[in-house]
N, C-alpha and C positions, 0 to 999 in steps of 0.2 A: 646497551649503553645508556646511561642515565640521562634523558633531558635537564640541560639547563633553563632557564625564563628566560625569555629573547624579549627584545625591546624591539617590537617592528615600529619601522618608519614606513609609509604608503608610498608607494612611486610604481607611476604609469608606464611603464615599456611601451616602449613604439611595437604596433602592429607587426605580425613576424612577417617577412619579405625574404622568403628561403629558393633565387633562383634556380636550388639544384647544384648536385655536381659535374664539374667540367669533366669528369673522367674517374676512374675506378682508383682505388688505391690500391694499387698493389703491395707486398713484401716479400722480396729476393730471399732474405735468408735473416735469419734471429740470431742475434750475437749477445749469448749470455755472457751476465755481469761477474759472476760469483758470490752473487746477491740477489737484494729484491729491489725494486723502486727505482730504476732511475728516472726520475723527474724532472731533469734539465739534462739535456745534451749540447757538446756544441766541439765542433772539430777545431785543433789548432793548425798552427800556421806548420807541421810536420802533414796533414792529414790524417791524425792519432785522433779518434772520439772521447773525450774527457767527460766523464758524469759521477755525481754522488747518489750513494747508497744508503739507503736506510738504516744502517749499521755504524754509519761513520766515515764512511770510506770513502774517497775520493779514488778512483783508479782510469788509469789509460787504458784503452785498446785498440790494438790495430785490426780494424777493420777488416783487412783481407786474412789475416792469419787468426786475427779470434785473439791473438795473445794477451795478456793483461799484465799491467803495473801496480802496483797502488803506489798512492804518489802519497799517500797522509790519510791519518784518521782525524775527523774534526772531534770527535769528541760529544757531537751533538748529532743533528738531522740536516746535514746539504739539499741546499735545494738549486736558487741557482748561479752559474757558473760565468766566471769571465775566463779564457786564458790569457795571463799578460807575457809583454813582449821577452823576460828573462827565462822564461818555461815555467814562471811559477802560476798559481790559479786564486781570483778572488774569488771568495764563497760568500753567498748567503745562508746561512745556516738558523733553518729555525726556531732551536735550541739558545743559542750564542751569541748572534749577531753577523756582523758583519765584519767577516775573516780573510788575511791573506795567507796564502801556503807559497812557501816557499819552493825552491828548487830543490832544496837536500828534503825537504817534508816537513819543515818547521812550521806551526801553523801560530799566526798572531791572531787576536782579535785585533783592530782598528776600531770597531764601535760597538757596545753592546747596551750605550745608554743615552734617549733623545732627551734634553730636556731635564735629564734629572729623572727621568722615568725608563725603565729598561724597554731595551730594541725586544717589539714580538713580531715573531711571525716574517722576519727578514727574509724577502721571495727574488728579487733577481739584482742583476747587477751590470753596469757596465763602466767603461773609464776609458777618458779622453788620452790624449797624445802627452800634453802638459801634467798628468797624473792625478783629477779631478778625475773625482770616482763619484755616481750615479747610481741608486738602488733604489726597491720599492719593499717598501712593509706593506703586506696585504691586511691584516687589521688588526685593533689592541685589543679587540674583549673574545677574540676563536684561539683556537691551536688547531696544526693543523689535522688530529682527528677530528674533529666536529669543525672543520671548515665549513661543511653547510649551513653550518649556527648563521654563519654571516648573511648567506643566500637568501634565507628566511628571513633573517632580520632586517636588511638591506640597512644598515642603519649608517655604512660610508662613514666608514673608521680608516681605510687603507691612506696611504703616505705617499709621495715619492720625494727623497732627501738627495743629497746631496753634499760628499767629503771633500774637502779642500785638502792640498798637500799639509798643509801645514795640520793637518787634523780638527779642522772646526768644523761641525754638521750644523746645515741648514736643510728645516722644510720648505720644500719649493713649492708644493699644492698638497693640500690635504682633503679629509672628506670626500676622495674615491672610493667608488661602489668595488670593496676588495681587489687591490692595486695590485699588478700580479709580473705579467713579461715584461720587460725594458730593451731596447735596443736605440743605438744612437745612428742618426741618418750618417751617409757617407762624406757627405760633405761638412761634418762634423758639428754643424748647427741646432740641432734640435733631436730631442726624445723623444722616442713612441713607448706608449705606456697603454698595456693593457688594464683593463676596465672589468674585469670577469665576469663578476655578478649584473656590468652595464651592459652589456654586449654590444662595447664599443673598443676601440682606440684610439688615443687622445696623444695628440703631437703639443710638445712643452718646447717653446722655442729656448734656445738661449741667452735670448734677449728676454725674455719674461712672457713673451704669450703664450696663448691656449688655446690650441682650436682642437676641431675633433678631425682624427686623420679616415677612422673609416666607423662607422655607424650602423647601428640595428642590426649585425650580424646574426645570424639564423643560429647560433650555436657559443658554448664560452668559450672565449679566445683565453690560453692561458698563457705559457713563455712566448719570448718572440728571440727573432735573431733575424739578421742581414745576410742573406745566402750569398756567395760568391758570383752570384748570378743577378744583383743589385735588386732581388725580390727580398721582402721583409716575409719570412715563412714564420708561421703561426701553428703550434700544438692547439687543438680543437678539440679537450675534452669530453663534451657532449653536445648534443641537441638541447635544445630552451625548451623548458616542459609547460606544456599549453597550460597546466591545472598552476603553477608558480608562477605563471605570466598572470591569470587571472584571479589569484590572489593578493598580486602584489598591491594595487589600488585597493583596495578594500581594507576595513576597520583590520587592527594589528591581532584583536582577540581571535580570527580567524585561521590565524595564523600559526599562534601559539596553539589552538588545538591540533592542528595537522601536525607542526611538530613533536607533538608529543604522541602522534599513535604510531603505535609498534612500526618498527622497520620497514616490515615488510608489504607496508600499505601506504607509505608517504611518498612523494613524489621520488624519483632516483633518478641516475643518469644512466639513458640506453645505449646499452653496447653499441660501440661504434668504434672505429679507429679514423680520426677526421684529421686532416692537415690542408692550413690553407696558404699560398701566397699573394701578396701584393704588390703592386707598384709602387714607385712613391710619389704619385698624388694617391694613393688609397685605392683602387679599383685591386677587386679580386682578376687576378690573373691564372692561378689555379686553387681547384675546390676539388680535394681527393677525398674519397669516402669508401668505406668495405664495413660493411657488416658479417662478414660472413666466419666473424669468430677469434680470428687467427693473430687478431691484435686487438689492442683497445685500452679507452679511457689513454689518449693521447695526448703529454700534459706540454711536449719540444718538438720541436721541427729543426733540422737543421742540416744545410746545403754547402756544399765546397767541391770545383771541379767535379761538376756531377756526380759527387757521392751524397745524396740524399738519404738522412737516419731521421727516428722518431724515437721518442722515449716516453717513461710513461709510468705515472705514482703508481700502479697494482702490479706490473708484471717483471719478473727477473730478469726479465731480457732486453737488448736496444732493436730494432725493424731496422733494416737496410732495405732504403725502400725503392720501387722501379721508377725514375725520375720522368717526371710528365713528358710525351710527345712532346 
C-alpha cells in the first residue's frame, strides 16, 4: 500500500499504567456474519445482535439459532450502530455519512455534509429519547484503510457532532485524537466519547462540559456501549505500542520515516482479543484478555441479560463471549 506524507503533531502520552487483566477472555462459540468485518455490535431491545458488514450490509442474528436477516444494504461501509425504538437502525457509515434505515430497509442519509464540507470517516452514533442524534467522525484527512495514517500523525482531526430533529448539525468538540465509540450515560446527561489514538475516554456533558471519564488506558479503546448491567463495555483493539509511545514526543521527521518502511517492520497491533468494562465514575471493573488466537483485533463489546458478544474490523465472525464471574 502506498504511503501518504503525514503531517505529525508531537504529543507526550502518559507513562503506560497497564494493571493487568482481571480475568481471561473467554469465547463460548463464533457466530458467523455471512460476511467479513463486523465492527460494531450492539443487541436490541428483541435480544437480536445487529452489526454491519464490509459489504454493505446491515443483518440481525439471533444469537442462539445463528439465524440471519439483512435488514438493508447501505451502499457504503457500516460502521457504527444505534437500534432505534420503531426496529429501525441509525448507521454511521464511512462511505456516506450518517444514515437511518428504516424498518421495511429503506435507508436515508440524514447528514453526509459538516459545514459545507463532506461527513468522513462517520464512526459511531447514539440518540436521545426527544430524537437528538449524537455521533463521532474519527478524522477528515484517513479512510478507514490507512486509519493508522491518523495514529502516526496524531494530528486530532476527529469530531463529535450532534443532529437536532429538525436536521441542523452542530460540532460540540473538535480536535480529538481520532474520535471513535460513543455512548450516552443512563441517566441521559452526558456522552462518553472514545479517544483512540488518546487512550482515553472523555465524558461531554449536556450542559457543555468536558472532563475526562477514564484516562491512560493500557490499550485503544474503540466502540463503546452501556451494557444492561449499567457497565459501559469497551471493544479494546490493541495494546499501545511501546516504539509509537516513544515516538510520539519526538521531531514529526521521525515519524514519517517509520511510516514509510515496509509493512512488515513498522509498529502493528498484537494479536489480542481485549474487552473492557467500566463503571460510571470510570474505574475498570472488568479487563478480559486471550491471546491465544481464537479471536482478535476487537473493535465492540456489547452486554444485554447476560448475553455478552464482541465483534471485530478483520474477522467474519461475532465471539459470544463467557460473561465475567
Amino acid at each position: 500500500m502506498a504511503r501518504r506524507w503525514i503531517r505529525p503533531r508531537r504529543w507526550s502520552p502518559p507513562a503506560l499504567d497497564d494493571r493487568g487483566a482481571t480475568g481471561p477472555l473467554r469465547v463460548r462459540r463464533l457466530l458467523p456474519t455471512g460476511g467479513h468485518g463486523p465492527e460494531d455490535v450492539v443487541v436490541d431491545s428483541d435480544g437480536q445482535v445487529i452489526t454491519g458488514l464490509a459489504d454493505g450490509r446491515i443483518v440481525r442474528i439471533d444469537p442462539r439459532s445463528g439465524d440471519r436477516t439483512v435488514l438493508a444494504h447501505t451502499g457504503g461501509r457500516p460502521l457504527g450502530l444505534h437500534p432505534r425504538a420503531d426496529g429501525g437502525v441509525l448507521v454511521c457509515d464511512h462511505d456516506r455519512g450518517l444514515l437511518a434505515v428504516t424498518p421495511d430497509g429503506t435507508v436515508e442519509v440524514l447528514v453526509d455534509t459538516v459545514g459545507g464540507e463532506p461527513l468522513t470517516f462517520a464512526s459511531n452514533v447514539v440518540e436521545g429519547s426527544g430524537g437528538t442524534i449524537w455521533f463521532t467522525s474519527s478524522t477528515t484527512r484517513w479512510s478507514l484503510d490507512d486509519h493508522l495514517g491518523d495514529v502516526f500523525e496524531h494530528s486530532g482531526t476527529g469530531r463529535l457532532l450532534r443532529r437536532d430533529p429538525d436536521g441542523a448539525v452542530t460540532v460540540l468538540l473538535d480536535g480529538l485524537k481520532f474520535a471513535n465509540g460513543l455512548a450516552l450515560t443512563a441517566d441521559g446527561t452526558a456522552l462518553l466519547v472514545a479517544e483512540t489514538a488518546g487512550y482515553r475516554i472523555r465524558r461531554y456533558g449536556l450542559d457543555g462540559t468536558d472532563t475526562v471519564f477514564a484516562d491512560n488506558l493500557p490499550g485503544f479503546p474503540d466502540n463503546l456501549l452501556l451494557g444492561g448491567d449499567g457497565l459501559l463495555w469497551a471493544g479494546i483493539a490493541a495494546p499501545r505500542d511501546p516504539l509509537l509511545d516513544r515516538l510520539l514526543p519526538l521531531p514529526g521527521l521521525l515519524r514519517l520515516l517509520v511510516w514509510n518502511l515496509p509493512e512488515a517492520v513498522r509498529p502493528k497491533a498484537t494479536p489480542i482479543a481485549w474487552v473492557m468494562a467500566f463503571d460510571t465514575d470510570g474505574r475498570i471493573v472488568h479487563d478480559l484478555r486471550s491471546g491465544d488466537g481464537g479471536y482478535g483485533f476487537v473493535t465492540s463489546a456489547a452486554e444485554r441479560d447476560g448475553l455478552l458478544v464482541a465483534g471485530s474490523l478483520t474477522r467474519p465472525e461475532i465471539a459470544v463471549l463467557e460473561p465475567p464471574g
